[in-house]
C-alpha positions as CSV (number, residue, x, y, z in Angstrom):
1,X,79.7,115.6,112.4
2,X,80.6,111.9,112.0
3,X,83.2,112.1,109.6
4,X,85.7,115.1,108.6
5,X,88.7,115.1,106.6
6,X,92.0,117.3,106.8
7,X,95.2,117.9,105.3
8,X,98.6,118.4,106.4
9,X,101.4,120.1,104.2
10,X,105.0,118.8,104.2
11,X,107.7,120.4,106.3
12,X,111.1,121.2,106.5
13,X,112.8,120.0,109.5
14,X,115.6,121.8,111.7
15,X,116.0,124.4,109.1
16,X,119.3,124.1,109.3
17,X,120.5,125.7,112.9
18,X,117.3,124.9,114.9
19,X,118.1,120.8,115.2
20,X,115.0,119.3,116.4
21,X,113.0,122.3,117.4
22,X,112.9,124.4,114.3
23,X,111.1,124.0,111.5
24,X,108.6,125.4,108.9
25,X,105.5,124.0,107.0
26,X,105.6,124.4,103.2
27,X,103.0,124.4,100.3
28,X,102.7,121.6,98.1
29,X,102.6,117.9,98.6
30,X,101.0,117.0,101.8
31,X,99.3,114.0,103.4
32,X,95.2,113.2,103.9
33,X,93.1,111.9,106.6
34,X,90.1,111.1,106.5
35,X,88.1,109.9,110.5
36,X,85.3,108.7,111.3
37,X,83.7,108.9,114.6
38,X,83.1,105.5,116.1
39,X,80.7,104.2,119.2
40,X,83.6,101.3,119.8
41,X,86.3,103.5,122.6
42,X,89.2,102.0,120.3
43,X,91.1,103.6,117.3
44,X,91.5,102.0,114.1
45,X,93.3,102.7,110.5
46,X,91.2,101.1,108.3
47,X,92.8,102.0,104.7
48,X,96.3,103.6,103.7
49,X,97.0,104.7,100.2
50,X,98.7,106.8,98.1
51,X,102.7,106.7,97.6
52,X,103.0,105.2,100.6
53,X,101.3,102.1,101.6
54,X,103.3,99.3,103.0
55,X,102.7,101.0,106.6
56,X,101.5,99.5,109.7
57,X,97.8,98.9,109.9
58,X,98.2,98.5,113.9
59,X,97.3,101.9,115.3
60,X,99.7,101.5,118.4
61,X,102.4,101.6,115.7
62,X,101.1,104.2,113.2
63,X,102.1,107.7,113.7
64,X,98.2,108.8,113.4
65,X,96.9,106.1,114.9
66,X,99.5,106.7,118.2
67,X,98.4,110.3,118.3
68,X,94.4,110.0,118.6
69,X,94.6,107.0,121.2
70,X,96.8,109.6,122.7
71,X,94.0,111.8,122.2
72,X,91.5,109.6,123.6
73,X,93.4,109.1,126.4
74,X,94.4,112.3,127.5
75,X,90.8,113.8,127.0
76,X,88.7,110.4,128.3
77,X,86.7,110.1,125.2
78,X,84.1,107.7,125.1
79,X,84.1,107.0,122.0
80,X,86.4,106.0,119.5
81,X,88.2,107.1,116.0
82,X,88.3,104.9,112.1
83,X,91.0,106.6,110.2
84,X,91.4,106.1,106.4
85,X,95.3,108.0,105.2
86,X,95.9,108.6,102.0
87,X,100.3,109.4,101.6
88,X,101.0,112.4,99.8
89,X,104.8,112.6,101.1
90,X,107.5,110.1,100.7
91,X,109.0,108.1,104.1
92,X,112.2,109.0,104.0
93,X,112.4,112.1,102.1
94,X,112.9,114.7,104.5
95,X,109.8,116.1,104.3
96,X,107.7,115.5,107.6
97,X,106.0,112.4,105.9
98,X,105.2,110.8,109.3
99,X,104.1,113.5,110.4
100,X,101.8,115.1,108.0
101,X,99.5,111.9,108.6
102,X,99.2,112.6,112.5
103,X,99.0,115.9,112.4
104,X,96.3,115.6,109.8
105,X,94.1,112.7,111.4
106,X,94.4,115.0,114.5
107,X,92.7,117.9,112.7
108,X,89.9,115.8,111.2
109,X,89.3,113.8,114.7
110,X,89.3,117.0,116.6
111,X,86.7,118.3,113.7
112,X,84.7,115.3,115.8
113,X,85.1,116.3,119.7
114,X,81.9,117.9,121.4
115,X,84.5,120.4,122.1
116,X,87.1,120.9,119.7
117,X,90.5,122.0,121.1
118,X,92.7,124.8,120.0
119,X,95.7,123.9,117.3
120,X,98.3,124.0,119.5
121,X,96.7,122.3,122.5
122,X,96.9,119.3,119.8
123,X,100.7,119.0,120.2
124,X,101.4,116.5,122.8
125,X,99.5,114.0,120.8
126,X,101.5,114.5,117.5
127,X,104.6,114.7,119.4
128,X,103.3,111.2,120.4
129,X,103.0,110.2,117.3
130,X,105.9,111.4,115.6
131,X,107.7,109.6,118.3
132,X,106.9,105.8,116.4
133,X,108.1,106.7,113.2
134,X,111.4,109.0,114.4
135,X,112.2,107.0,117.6
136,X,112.6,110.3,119.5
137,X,109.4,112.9,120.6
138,X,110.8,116.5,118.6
139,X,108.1,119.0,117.2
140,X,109.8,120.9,114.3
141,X,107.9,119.1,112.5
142,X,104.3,118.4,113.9
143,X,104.7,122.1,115.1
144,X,104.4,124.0,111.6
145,X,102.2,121.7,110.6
146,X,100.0,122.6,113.2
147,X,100.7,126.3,112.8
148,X,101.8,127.1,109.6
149,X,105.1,128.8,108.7
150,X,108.0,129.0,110.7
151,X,108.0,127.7,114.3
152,X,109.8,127.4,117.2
153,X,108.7,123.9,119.1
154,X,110.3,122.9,122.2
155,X,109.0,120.3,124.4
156,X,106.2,122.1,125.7
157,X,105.8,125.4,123.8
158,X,105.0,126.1,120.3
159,X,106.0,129.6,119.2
160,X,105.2,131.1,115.4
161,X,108.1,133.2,114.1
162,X,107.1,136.1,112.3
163,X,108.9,136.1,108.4
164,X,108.3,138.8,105.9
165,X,105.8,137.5,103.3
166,X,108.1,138.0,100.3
167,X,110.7,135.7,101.8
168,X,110.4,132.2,99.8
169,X,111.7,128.4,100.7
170,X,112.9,126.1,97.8
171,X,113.0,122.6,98.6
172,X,114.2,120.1,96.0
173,X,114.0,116.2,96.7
174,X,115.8,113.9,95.0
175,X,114.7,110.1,94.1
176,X,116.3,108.8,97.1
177,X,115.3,107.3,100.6
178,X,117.3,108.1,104.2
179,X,115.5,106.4,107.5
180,X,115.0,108.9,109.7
181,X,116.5,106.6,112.2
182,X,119.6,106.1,110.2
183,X,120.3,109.6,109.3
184,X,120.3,110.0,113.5
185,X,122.6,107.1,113.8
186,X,125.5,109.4,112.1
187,X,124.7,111.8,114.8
188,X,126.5,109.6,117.5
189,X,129.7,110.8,119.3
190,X,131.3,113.6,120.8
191,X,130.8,117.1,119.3
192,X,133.2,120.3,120.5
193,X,131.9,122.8,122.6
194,X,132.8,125.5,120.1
195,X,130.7,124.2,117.6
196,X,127.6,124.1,120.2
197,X,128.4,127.6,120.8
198,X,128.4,128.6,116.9
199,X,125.4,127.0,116.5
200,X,123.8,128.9,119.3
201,X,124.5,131.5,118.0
202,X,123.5,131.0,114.4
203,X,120.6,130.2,115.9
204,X,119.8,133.9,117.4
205,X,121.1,135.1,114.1
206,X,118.4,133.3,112.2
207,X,115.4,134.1,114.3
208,X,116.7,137.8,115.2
209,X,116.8,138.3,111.1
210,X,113.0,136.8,110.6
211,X,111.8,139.0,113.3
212,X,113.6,142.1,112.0
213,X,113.2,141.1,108.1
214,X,116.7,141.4,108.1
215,X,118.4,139.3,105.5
216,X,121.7,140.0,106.1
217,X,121.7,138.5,109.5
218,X,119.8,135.4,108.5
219,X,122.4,134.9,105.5
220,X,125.5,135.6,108.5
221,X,123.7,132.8,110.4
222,X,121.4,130.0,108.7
223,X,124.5,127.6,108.7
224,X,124.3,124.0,109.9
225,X,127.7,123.5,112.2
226,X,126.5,120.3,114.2
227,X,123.9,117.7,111.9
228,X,124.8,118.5,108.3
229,X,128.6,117.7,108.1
230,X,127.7,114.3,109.5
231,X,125.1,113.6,107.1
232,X,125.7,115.0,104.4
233,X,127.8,112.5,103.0
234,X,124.9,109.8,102.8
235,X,122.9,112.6,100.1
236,X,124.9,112.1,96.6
237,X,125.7,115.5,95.1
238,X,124.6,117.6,98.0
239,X,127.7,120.2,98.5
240,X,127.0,120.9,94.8
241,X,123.3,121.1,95.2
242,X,124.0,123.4,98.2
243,X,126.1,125.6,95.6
244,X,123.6,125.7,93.0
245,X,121.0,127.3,95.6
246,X,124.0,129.5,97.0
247,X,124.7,130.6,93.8
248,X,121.3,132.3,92.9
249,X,121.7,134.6,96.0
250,X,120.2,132.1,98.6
251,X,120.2,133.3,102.0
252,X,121.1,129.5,102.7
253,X,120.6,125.9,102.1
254,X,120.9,122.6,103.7
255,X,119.4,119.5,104.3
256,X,115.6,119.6,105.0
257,X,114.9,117.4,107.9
258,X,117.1,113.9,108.1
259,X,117.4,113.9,104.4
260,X,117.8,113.4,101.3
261,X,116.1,116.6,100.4
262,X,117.3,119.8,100.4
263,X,116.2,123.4,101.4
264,X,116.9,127.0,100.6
265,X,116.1,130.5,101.6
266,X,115.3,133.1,99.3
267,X,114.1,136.9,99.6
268,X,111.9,136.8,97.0
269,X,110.3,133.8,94.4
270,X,112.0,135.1,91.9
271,X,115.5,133.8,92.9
272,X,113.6,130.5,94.0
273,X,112.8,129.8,90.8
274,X,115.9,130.7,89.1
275,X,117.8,127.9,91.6
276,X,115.9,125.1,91.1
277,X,116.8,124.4,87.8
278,X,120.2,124.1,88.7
279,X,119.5,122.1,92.0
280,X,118.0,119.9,89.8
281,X,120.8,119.6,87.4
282,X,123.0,118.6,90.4
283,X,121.1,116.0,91.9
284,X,120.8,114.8,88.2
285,X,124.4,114.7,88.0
286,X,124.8,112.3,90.9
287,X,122.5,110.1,89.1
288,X,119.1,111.2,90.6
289,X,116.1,112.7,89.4
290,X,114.0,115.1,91.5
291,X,111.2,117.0,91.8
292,X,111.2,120.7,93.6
293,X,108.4,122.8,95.4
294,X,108.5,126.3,96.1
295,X,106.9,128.3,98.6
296,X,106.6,131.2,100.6
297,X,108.8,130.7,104.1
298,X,105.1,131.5,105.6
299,X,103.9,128.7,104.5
300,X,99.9,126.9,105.3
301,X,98.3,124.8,108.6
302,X,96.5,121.9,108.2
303,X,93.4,122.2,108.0
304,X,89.8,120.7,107.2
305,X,88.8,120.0,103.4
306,X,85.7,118.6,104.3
């Protein structure tokens, strides 16, 4: 093969207690790559399109283009990569829009290698990459993307969490744009120890209950005591967005990724569907439109289209 092209869905980031290292792919919009094989040992973007194009043509400062010279690097490839994106997911909407288009130029370049490597051997290079657009290397959400579903991505490990198939994720975003790297401004300061210990243990609560298939415990725990107070004040409407989710038997909501959109767990589609309409209505009352997804908590890879 000389060419191969892949997409990568859209994610939702931290899911609440798992700041940084949890997060789970979703179905719906996602982002395309398209690479080419080249003789010249150098990596290029050669087109960007889609809702996003005002991005930077430079590879060393494009999330894809960063993760296949880290690619070429690691692997001492003599031969290099042309990468045409085209933007199916908002920059600053929360929804792993940086990096969907690493984690799918990865996919289609390692479509290209003599020997193609393993998903999850592909991580250090889209943690590189997310690292231009977020300022920081964290994997929750190159990790799903890469696996699919619900994952567990700590600096050196990815690890898929095992959620019953009937469990669904809402995720509604709003007409509205927060910079990754401002929504991690707010995060600045001193935090108390009890609330490190709360969120620990939240944490255990919400990975013991997708393990079991045990909603209860997931509803006791899936509860955002460290990031979401701070930011939640820069999403208009979201404590009655939150509400409307909450209201329709949600397991819980909060804010998917940095923001502005926001997620909720369900234990079936049907109670999905019966909260987004009122989500909606709530970011509509804070004067924005939005547009929701739904899909199942298991949610797809990327993976090649052609």
């Amino acid at each position: 093969m000389s060419s191969a092209c892949a997409f990568a869905p859209a994610s939702i980031g931290n899911v609440a207690v798992g700041f940084d290292i949890l997060g789970q792919s979703f179905a719906g919009p996602g982002d395309r790559a398209t690479v080419k094989r080249i003789a010249e040992p150098v990596v290029r973007i050669e087109a960007i399109r889609g809702c996003v194009s005002a991005l930077p043509m430079q590879a060393e400062r494009n999330t894809a283009g960063r993760a296949l010279i880290a690619m070429r690097a690691a692997l001492e490839l003599p031969f290099g990569f042309a990468i045409e994106l085209d933007k199916g997911i908002a920059l600053g909407s929360g929804m792993g829009g940086s990096a969907a288009s690493c984690v799918a130029a990865l996919v289609a370049a390692n479509a290209l290698l003599d020997e193609p490597l393993q998903a999850g051997e592909l991580y250090p290079f889209a943690i590189e990459g997310e690292a231009v657009s977020s300022g920081s290397r964290h994997g929750d959400n190159v990790g799903p993307m890469l696996l699919g579903g619900l994952v567990l991505a700590t600096p050196g490990r990815l690890v898929h969490i095992d959620v019953p198939e009937a469990w669904h994720s809402l995720v509604v975003h709003p007409d509205a744009v927060l910079e990754t790297r401002r929504a991690r401004e707010v995060l600045r300061g001193d935090y108390p120890l009890s609330a490190f210990v709360e969120q620990g243990a939240n944490l255990a609560l919400v990975l013991t209950g997708c393990q079991r298939g045990d909603a209860d415990l997931v509803r006791a725990g899936l509860a955002d005591r460290l990031v979401e107070p701070r930011r939640a004040p820069l999403i208009p409407g979201f404590a009655q967005v939150k509400q409307a989710a909450l209201d329709c038997n949600a397991m819980g909501a909060s804010i998917s990724g940095a923001g502005p959109s926001v997620f909720a767990w369900f234990e079936n589609r049907t109670d999905a569907e019966a909260a987004a309409p009122g989500m909606q209505a709530a970011f509509r009352n804070a004067g924005l439109p939005s547009q929701a997804w739904i899909s199942p908590i298991n949610g797809p890879a990327a993976a090649l289209i052609r």
